[in-house]
C-alpha positions in Angstrom: -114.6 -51.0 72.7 -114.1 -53.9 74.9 -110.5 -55.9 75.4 -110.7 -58.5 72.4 -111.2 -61.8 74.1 -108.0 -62.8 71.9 -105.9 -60.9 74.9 -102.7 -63.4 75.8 -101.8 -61.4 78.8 -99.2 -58.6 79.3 -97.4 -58.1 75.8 -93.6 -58.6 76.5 -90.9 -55.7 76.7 -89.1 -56.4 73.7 -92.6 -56.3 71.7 -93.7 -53.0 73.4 -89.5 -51.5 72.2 -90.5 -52.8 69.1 -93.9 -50.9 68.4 -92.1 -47.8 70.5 -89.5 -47.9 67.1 -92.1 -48.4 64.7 -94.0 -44.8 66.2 -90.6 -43.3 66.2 -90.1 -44.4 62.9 -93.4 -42.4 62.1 -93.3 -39.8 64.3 -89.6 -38.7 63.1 -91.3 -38.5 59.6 -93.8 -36.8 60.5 -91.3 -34.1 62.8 -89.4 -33.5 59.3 -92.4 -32.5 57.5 -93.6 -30.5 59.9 -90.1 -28.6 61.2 -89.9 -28.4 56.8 -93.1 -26.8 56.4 -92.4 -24.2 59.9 -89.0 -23.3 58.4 -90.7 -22.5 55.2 -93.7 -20.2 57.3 -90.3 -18.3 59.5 -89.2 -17.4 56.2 -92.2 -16.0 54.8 -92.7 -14.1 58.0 -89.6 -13.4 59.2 -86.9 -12.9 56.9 -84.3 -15.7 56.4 -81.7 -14.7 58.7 -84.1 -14.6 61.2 -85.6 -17.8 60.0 -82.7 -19.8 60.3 -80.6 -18.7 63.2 -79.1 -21.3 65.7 -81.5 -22.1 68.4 -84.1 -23.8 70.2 -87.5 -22.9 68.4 -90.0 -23.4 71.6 -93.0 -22.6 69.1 -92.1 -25.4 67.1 -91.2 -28.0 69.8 -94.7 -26.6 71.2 -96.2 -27.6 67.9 -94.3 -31.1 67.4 -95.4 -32.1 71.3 -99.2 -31.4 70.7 -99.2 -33.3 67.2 -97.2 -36.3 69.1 -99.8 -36.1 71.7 -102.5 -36.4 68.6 -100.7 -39.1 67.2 -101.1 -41.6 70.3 -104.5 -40.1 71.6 -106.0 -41.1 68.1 -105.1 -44.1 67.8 -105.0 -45.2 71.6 -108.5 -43.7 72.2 -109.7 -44.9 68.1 -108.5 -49.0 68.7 -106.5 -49.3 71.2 -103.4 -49.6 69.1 -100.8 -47.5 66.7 -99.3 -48.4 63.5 -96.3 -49.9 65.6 -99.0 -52.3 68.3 -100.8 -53.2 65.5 -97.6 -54.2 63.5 -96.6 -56.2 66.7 -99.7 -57.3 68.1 -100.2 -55.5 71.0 -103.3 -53.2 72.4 -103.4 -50.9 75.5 -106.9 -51.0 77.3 -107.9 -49.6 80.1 -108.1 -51.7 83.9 -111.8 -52.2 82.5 -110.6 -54.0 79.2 -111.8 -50.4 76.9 -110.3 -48.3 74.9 -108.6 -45.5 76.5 -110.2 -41.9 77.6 -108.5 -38.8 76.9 -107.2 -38.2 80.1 -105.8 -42.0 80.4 -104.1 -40.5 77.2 -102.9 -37.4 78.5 -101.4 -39.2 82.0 -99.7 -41.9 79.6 -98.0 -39.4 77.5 -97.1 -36.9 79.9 -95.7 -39.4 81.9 -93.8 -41.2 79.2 -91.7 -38.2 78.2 -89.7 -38.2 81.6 -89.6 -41.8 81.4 -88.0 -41.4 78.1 -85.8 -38.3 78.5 -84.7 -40.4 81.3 -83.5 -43.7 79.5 -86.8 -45.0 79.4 -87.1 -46.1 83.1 -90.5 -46.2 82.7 -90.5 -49.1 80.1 -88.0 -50.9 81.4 -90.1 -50.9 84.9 -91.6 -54.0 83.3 -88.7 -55.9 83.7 -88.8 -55.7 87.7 -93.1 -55.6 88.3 -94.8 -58.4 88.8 -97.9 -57.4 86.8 -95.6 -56.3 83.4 -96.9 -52.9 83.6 -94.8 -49.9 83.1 -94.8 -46.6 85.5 -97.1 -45.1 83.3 -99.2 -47.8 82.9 -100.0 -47.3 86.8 -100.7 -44.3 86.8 -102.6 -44.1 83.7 -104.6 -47.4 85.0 -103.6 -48.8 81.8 -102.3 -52.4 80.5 -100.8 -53.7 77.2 -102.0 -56.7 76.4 -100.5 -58.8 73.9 -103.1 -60.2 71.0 -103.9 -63.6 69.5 -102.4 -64.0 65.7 -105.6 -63.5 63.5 -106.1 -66.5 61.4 -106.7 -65.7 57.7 
């Protein structure tokens, strides 16, 4: 898919924080379900004691990273935009104006953690680079473009 010809240029911070909520929004949903239904599996297999013990369970934060990494990788590589950049009118393409390729995906995500563990420096890069792109953006070679209201 090529970059609508609707594009306004870069999409603004606050819009990208905006659609960044919206996915949280979704994605904390969808962690509930999912840490719900693996409590309910440790259980079966385990024992509840075992089950529910205090602690970090690295087989479930494996399982909630890969099904956040489907998450974006769907949508980014289906259109170019989640639930949240299509709520707020934004679309990340690639330098070439398509649709993004897994490894785009991979580098944007991958990067993004840090970036977020780290108060969201990446993000807020925007703020400061002249071309309105954040860290992961560059090294993704990756832009988010902001859209054109559709007119009914």
């Amino acid at each position: 898919m090529t970059q609508p010809l609707s594009s306004l240029g870069p999409a603004p911070l606050w819009r990208r924080l905006a659609a960044m909520v919206y996915d949280g929004l979704l994605l904390i949903a969808l962690a509930i379900v999912i840490s719900g239904i693996h409590l309910w599996i440790s259980i079966l297999l385990v024992g509840e004691a075992k089950a529910t013990a205090v602690g970090f369970k690295w087989d479930l934060a494996l399982i909630l990273l890969i099904i956040f990494f489907s998450f974006y990788a769907y949508f980014w590589r289906k259109s170019g935009q989640t639930p949240g950049m299509i709520a707020w009118r934004i679309m990340v393409t690639s330098y070439a104006g398509k649709t993004l390729n897994l490894q785009q995906c991979l580098i944007r995500f991958l990067i993004g953690i840090p970036s977020f563990i780290l108060g969201g420096i990446g993000i807020w890069w925007v703020l400061f680079d002249p071309k309105d792109q954040a860290i992961y953006d560059y090294a993704a070679k990756t832009e988010v473009v902001l859209l054109e209201k559709t007119k009914k």
